[in-house]
C-alpha positions as CSV (number, residue, x, y, z in Angstrom):
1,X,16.1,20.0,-73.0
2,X,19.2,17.9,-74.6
3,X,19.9,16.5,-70.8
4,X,16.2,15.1,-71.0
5,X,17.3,13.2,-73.8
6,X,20.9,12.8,-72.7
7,X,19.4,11.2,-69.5
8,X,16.9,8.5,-70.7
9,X,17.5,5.0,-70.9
10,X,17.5,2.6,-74.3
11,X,13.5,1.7,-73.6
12,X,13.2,5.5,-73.0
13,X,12.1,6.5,-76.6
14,X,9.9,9.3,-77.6
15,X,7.3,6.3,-78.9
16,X,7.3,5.3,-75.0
17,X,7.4,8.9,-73.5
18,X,4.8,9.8,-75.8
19,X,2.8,6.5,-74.8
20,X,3.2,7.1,-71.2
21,X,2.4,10.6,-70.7
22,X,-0.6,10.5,-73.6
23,X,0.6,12.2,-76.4
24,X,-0.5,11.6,-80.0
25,X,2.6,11.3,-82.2
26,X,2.3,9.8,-85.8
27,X,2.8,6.0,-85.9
28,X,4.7,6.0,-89.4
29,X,7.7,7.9,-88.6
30,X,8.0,9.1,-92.2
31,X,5.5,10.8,-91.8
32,X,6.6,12.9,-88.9
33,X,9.0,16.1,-89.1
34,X,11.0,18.1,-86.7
35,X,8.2,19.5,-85.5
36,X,6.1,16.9,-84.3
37,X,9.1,15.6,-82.5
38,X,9.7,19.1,-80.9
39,X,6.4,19.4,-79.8
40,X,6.3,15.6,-78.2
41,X,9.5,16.2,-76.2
42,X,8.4,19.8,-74.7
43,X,4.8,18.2,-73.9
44,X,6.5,15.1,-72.0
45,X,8.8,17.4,-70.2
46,X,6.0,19.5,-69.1
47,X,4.2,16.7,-68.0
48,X,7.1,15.4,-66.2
49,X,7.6,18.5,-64.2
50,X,4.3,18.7,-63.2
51,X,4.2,15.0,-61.8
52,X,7.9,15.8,-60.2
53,X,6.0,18.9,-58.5
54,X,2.8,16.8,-57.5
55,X,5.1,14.5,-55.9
56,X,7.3,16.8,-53.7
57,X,3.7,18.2,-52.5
């Protein structure tokens, strides 16, 4: 999971992953915790497998 984050670029936030692959994150970032970020990354890297796999098919 850290090579995810290792890998993407400076436009390549969680606010854009999160955008792109339609997940609903909190807009104030005080309000979010650990948590919320956790649960953003593992749904976008989910997502991303699956549309690596749909694309080899």
């Amino acid at each position: 999971m850290m090579t995810l984050l290792w890998l993407m670029g400076a436009e390549d936030n969680i606010e854009y992953m999160c955008d792109y692959y339609g997940y609903s994150l909190p807009s104030d970032i005080m309000k979010r915790t650990g948590i919320n970020n956790a649960k953003a990354v593992n749904y976008c890297y989910h997502q991303m497998q699956y549309y690596r796999q749909a694309n080899n098919n």
